[in-house]
C-alpha positions as CSV (number, residue, x, y, z in Angstrom):
1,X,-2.7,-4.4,31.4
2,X,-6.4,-4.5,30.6
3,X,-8.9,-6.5,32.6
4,X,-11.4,-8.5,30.6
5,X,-14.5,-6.9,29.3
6,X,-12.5,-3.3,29.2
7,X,-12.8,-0.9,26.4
8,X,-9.3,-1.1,25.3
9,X,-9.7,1.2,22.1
10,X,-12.7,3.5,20.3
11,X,-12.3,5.5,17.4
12,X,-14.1,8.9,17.9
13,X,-14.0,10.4,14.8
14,X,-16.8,13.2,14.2
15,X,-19.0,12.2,11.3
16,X,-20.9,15.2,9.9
17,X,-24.6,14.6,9.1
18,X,-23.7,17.7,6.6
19,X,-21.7,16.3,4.6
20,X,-17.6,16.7,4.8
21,X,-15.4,19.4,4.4
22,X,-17.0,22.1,6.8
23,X,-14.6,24.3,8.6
24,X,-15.2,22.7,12.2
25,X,-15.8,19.1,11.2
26,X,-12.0,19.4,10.0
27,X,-10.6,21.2,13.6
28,X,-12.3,18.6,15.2
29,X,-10.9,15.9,13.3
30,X,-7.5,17.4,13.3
31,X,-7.6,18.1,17.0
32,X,-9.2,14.3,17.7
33,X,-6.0,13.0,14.7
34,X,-3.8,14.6,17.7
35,X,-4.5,12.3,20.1
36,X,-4.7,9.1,18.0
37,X,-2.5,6.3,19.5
38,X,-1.7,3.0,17.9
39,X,-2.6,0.0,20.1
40,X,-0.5,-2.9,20.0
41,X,-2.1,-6.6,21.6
42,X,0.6,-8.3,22.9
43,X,-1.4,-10.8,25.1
44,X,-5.0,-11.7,25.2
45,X,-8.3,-11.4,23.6
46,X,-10.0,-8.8,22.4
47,X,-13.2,-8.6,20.2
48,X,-13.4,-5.6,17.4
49,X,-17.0,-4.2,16.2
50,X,-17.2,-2.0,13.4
51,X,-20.2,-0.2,12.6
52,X,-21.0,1.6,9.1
53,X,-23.8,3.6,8.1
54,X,-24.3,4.5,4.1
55,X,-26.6,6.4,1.9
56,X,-28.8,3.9,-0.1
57,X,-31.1,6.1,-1.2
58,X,-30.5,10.2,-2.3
59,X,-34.0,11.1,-3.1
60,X,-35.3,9.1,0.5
61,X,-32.4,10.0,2.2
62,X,-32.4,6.4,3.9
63,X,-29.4,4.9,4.9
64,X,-28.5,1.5,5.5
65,X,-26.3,0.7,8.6
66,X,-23.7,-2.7,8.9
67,X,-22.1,-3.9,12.0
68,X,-18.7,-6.3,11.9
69,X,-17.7,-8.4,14.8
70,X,-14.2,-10.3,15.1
71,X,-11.6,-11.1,17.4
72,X,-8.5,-10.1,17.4
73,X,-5.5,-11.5,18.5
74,X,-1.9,-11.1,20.1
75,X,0.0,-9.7,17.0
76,X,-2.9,-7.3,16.2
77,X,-2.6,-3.4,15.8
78,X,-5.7,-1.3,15.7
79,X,-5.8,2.5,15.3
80,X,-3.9,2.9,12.3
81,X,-6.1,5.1,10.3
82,X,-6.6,7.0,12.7
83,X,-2.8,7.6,13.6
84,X,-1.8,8.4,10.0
85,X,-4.8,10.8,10.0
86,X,-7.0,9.1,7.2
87,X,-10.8,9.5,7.9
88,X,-13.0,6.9,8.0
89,X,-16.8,6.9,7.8
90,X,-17.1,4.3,10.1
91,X,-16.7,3.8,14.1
92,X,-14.7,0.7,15.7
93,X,-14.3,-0.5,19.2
94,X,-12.2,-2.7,20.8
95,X,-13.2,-4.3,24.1
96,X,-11.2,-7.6,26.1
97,X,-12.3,-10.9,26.4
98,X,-9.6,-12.2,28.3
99,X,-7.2,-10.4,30.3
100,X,-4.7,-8.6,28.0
101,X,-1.6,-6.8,27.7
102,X,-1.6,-3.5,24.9
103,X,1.4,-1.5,24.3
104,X,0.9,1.9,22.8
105,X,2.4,4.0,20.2
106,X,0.8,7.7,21.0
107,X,0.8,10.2,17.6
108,X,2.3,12.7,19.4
109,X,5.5,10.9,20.5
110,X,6.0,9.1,17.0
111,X,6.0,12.8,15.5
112,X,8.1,14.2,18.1
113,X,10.6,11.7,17.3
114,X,10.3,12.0,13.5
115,X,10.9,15.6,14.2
116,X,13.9,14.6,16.5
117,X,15.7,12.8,14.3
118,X,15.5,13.9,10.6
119,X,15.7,11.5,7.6
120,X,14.1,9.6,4.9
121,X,11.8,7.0,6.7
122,X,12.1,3.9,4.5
123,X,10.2,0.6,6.1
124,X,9.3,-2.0,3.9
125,X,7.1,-3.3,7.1
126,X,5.4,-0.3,7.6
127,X,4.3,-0.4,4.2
128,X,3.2,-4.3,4.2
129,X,1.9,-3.4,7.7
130,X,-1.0,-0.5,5.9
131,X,-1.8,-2.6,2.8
132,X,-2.5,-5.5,4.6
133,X,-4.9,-3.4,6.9
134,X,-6.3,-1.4,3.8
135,X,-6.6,-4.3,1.6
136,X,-8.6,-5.9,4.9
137,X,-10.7,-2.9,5.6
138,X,-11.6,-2.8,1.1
139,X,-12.4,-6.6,1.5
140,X,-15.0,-5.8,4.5
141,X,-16.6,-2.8,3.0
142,X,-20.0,-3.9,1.5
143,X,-20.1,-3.4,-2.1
144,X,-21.8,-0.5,-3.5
């Protein structure tokens, strides 16, 4: 149960003004991939802001930031790139409007169970589940 105006999720993936690749920018994304956790709304109202920064200029090195707002409803999942790993060059926040009720899927247990029981892992759901959140994160990228 979250109370309204409660941080109910924040991705806290380390963005490196150096670029990507370097040796500790992946530990800490690995380490920080650990403890990802999907977050299931159930109940309520929560409202999601997305912020975005890009290069728009090399030689200038200016950069030209974008910030998303919507609300989510009972139904939505948030966290899933950062569950499955999959860096993003963005940062996202989920606070409550209303009061709410979240149910969450931690990494850890999900891969502890995988590694519990063995086998293919076949979900047509799954799958609809990440294009649909792909295709909506492609459709809200600004275009280059």
């Amino acid at each position: 149960v979250v109370m309204p105006s409660s941080k109910v999720w924040e991705s806290a993936i380390p963005n490196s003004s150096e670029g990507r690749g370097g040796q500790e920018e992946w530990a800490n994304f690995n380490e920080y991939s650990r403890k990802a956790a999907l977050c299931f709304l159930l109940h309520g109202t929560c409202e999601e802001v997305t912020s975005a920064e890009r290069l728009v200029s090399k030689p200038q090195c200016t950069s030209d930031s974008r910030r998303v707002t919507r609300t989510i409803r009972p139904g939505a999942c948030v966290g899933v790139h950062e569950f499955f790993g999959l860096r993003e060059e963005r940062s996202t926040s989920v606070t409550s409007r209303t009061l709410c009720l979240i149910e969450v899927l931690h990494r850890g247990v999900f891969l502890k169970e995988v590694d519990r029981y063995p086998r293919v892992l076949q979900s047509p759901e799954v799958t609809r589940l990440l294009t649909e959140d792909l295709d909506h994160a492609a459709a809200s990228e600004p275009n280059s």
